[in-house]
C-alpha positions in Angstrom: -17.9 -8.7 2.1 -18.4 -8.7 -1.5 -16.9 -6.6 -4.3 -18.1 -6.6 -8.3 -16.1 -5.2 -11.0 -15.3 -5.0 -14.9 -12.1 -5.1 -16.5 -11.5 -2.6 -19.1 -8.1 -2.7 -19.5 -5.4 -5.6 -18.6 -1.9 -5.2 -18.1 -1.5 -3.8 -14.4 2.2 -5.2 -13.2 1.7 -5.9 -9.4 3.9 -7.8 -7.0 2.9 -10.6 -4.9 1.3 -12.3 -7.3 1.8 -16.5 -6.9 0.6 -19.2 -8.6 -2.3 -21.7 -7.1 -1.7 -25.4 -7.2 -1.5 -27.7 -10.3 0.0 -26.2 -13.9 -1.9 -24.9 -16.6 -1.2 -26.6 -20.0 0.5 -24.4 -22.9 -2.7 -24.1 -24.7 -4.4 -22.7 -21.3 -4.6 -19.3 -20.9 -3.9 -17.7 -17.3 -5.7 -14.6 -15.8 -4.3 -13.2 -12.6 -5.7 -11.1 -10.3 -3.6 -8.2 -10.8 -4.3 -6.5 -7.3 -1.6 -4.6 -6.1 0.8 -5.8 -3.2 1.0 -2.7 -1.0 -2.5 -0.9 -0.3 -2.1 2.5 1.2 -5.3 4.0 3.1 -5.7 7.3 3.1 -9.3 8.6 2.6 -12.8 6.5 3.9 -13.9 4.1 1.3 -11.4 4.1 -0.5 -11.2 1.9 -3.9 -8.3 0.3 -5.4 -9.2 -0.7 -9.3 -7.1 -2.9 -11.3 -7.6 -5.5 -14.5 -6.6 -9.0 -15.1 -3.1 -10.5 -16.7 -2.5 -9.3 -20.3 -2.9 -13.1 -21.0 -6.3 -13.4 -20.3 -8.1 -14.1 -23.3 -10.9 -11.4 -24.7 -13.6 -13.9 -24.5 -13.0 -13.7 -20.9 -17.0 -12.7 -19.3 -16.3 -14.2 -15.6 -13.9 -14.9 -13.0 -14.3 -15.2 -8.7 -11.8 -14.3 -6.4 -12.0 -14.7 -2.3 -9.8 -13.1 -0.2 -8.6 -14.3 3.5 -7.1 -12.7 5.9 -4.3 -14.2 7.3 -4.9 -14.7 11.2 -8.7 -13.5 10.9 -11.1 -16.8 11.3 -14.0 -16.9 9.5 -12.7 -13.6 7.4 -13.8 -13.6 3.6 -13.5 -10.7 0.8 -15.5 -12.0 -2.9 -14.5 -10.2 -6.0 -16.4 -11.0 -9.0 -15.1 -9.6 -12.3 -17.1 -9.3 -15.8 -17.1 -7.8 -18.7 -19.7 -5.1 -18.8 -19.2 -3.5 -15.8 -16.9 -1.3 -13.9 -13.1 -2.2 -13.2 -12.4 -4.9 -10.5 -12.0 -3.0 -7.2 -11.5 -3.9 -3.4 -12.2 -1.4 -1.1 -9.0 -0.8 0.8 -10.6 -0.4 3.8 -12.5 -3.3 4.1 -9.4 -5.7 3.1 -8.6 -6.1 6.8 -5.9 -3.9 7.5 -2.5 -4.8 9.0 -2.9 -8.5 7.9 -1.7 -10.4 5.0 -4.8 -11.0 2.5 -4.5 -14.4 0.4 -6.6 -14.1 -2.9 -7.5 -17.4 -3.9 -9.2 -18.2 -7.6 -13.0 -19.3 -7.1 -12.9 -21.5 -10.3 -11.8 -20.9 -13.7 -12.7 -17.7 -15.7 -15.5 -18.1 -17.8 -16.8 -17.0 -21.2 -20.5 -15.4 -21.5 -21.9 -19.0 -21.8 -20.1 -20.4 -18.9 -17.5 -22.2 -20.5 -13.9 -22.3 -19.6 -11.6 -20.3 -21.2 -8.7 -19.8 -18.5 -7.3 -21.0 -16.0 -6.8 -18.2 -12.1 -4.0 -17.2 -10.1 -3.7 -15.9 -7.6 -2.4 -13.0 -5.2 -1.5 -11.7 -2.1 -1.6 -8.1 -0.7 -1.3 -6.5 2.3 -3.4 -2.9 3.4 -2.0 -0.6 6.1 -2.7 3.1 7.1 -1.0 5.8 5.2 1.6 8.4 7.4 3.2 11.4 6.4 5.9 13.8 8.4 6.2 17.3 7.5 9.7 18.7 8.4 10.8 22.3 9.3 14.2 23.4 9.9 15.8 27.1 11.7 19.2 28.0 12.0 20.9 30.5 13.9 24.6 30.6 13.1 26.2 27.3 14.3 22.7 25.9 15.9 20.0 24.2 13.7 16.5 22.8 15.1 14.5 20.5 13.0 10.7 19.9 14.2 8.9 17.1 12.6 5.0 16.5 13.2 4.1 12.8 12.2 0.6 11.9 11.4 -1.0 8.8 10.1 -5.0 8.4 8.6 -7.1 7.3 10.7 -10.0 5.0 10.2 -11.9 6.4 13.4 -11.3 10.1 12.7 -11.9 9.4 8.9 -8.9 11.6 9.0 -4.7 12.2 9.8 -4.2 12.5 13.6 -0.9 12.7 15.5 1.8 9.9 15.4 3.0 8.5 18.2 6.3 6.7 16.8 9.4 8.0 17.0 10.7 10.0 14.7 14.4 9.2 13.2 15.9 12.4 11.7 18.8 12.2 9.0 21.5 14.5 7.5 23.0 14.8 4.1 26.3 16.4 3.2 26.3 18.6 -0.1 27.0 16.7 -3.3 26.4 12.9 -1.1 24.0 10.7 -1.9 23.9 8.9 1.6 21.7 9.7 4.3 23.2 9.5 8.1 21.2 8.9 11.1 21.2 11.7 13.7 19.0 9.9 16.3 15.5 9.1 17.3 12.9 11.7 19.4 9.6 10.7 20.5 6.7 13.2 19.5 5.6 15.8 22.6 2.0 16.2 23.9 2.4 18.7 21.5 2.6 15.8 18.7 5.9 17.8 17.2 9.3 15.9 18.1 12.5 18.1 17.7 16.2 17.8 17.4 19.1 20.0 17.7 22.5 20.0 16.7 25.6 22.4 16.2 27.0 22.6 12.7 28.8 25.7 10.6 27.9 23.6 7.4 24.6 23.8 5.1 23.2 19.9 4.7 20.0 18.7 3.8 17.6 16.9 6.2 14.5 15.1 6.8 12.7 12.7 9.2 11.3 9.1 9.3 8.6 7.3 11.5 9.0 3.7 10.7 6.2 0.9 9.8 3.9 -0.4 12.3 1.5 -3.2 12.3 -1.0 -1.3 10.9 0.9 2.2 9.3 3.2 2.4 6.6 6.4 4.2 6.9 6.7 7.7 5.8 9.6 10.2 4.8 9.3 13.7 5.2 9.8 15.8 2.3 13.7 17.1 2.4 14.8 20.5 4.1 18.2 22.3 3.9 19.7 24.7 6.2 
């Protein structure tokens, strides 16, 4: 697979980033490849734009990165970025999802005649599938029931479909900032997953479905009853 991209602007913090063997000397500038360390998918073909390390030099024209994936033979991602045309990108979706993606400097970065002018670095990420849980909640005097309906993206459906993890849902007392576990259901058929409990107090809730191999955790938006 092969990406192309421009960076416009520099300065995007990102995590993961490491450095590749030997040290640059004082004098040497150092462009990373500022890609960030948690992809989320969520739509098809989805982009992910980013620039290089504020210390990359302005004369900067050309720099080559190649992604593997980790446990994927033979798996290989090129991203060339230059000035003059759009941002460097990845598509998300394409970065292997559910494995660890190594970027690896192809080179040095380049000026518009070729000549060295920095020195890579370079970066690891990691792309999943997005979730989300919406959370309801009814109460009847003393008996509340929360219903939670988990769904992650899917890159089949090209949309959310049902979750099939189980769902943790959590209380909060009034004026607490700690959440307490109330126990785990596994969705229905129906892909809801409910819970029940007797209480004469107000309290907020919500519900989690945790990460998989390939999904990222979710939290449901908060619910008091």
């Amino acid at each position: 697979m092969r990406g192309r991209g421009l960076v416009l602007a520099v300065g995007v913090v990102a995590a993961g980033l490491v450095g590749t063997p030997g040290v640059a000397s004082a004098a040497t500038p150092v462009c990373r490849f500022e890609i960030p360390a948690k992809l989320t998918i969520t739509k098809p073909d989805q982009l992910v734009s980013f620039g290089w390390g504020s210390s990359c030099p302005k004369t900067a024209f050309l720099a080559n990165w190649r992604g593997r994936a980790a446990g994927v033979d033979g798996s290989s991602y090129d991203v060339s970025c230059s000035w003059g045309h759009l941002n460097c990108s990845v598509r998300v979706n394409d970065a292997y999802p559910g494995h660890s993606m190594s970027w690896i400097p192809v080179g040095y970065a380049t000026d518009a005649k070729g000549r060295k002018v920095a020195d890579l670095r370079s970066a690891t990420s990691i792309a999943k599938y997005g979730a989300a849980v919406k959370l309801t909640a009814a109460r009847s005097g003393t008996r509340t029931t929360l219903t939670a309906r988990p769904t992650y993206y899917s890159a089949k459906a090209k949309g959310f479909v049902r979750h099939h993890g189980r769902v943790l849902f959590q209380s909060k007392d009034p004026g607490s900032s700690v959440w307490k576990d109330l126990g785990y259901v596994t969705p229905g058929s129906a892909g809801t997953a409910t819970y029940t409990l007797t209480t004469n107090r107000s309290r907020a809730y919500r519900a989690y479905v945790a990460s998989s191999a390939t999904v990222w955790y979710a939290y449901s938006a908060p619910v008091t009853r």
